[in-house]
C-alpha positions in Angstrom: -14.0 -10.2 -14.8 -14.3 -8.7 -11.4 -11.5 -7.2 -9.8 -9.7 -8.4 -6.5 -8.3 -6.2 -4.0 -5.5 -6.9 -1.5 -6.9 -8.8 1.7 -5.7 -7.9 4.9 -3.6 -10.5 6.6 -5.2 -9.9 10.0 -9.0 -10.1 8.7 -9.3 -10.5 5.2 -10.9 -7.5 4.4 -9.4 -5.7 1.1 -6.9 -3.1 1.7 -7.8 0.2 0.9 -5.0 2.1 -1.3 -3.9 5.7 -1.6 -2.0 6.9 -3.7 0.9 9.9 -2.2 3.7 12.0 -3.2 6.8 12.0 -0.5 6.8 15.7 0.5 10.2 15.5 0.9 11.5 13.2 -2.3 8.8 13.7 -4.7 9.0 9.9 -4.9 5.3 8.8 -5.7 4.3 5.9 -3.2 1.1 3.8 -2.7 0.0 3.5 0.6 -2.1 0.3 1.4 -4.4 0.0 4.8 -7.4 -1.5 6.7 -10.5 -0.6 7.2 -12.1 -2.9 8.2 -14.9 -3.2 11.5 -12.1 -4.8 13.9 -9.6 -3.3 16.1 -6.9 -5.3 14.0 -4.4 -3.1 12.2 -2.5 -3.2 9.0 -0.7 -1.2 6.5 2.1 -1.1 4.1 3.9 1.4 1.6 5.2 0.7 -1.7 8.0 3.0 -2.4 7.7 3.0 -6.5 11.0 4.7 -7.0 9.0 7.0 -9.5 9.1 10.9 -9.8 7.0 13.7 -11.8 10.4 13.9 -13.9 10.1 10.4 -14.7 5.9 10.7 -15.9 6.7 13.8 -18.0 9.6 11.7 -20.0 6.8 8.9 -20.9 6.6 10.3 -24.2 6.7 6.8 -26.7 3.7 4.5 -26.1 4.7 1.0 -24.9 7.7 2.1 -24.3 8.6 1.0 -20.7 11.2 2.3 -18.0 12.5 0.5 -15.2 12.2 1.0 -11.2 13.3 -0.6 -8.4 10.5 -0.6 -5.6 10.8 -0.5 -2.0 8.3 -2.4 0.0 7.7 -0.9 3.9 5.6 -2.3 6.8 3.8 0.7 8.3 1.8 -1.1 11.0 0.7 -4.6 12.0 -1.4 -5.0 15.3 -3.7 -8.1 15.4 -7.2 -7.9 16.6 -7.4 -8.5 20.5 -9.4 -10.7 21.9 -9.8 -10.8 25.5 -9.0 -13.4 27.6 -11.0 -16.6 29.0 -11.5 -16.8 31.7 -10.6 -20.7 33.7 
């Protein structure tokens, strides 16, 4: 089974994801952006609610905890296209 990325809403490229740590928090976030070959822009953060605290306390397998996740627009610029001229 092949796997399926995000697609940018702008172009349709997949989104590229990294994954972060909030500097200030420690919450763990995954940050999702475009690269593709346009000028069009696009990202989003997903705000896991997740800590280092809350990794080193997965200690039972299949044993699950809940989060609440926080979903943030970073960026959205469509591509420009110049204008035609009459």
């Amino acid at each position: 089974m092949a796997e399926e990325w995000p697609s940018c809403p702008e172009c349709g490229d997949p989104l590229t994801p990294s994954v972060e740590k909030d500097e200030e928090t420690g919450e763990i976030k995954i940050v999702f952006f475009c690269e593709g070959a346009g000028e069009d822009e696009f990202s989003f953060q997903i705000l896991t609610g997740l800590t280092d605290e809350d990794i080193e306390g997965l200690e039972e397998i299949g044993k699950t905890i809940r989060k609440e996740m926080q979903i943030e627009l970073l960026n959205r610029k469509p591509e420009p296209f110049p204008e035609e001229e009459p």
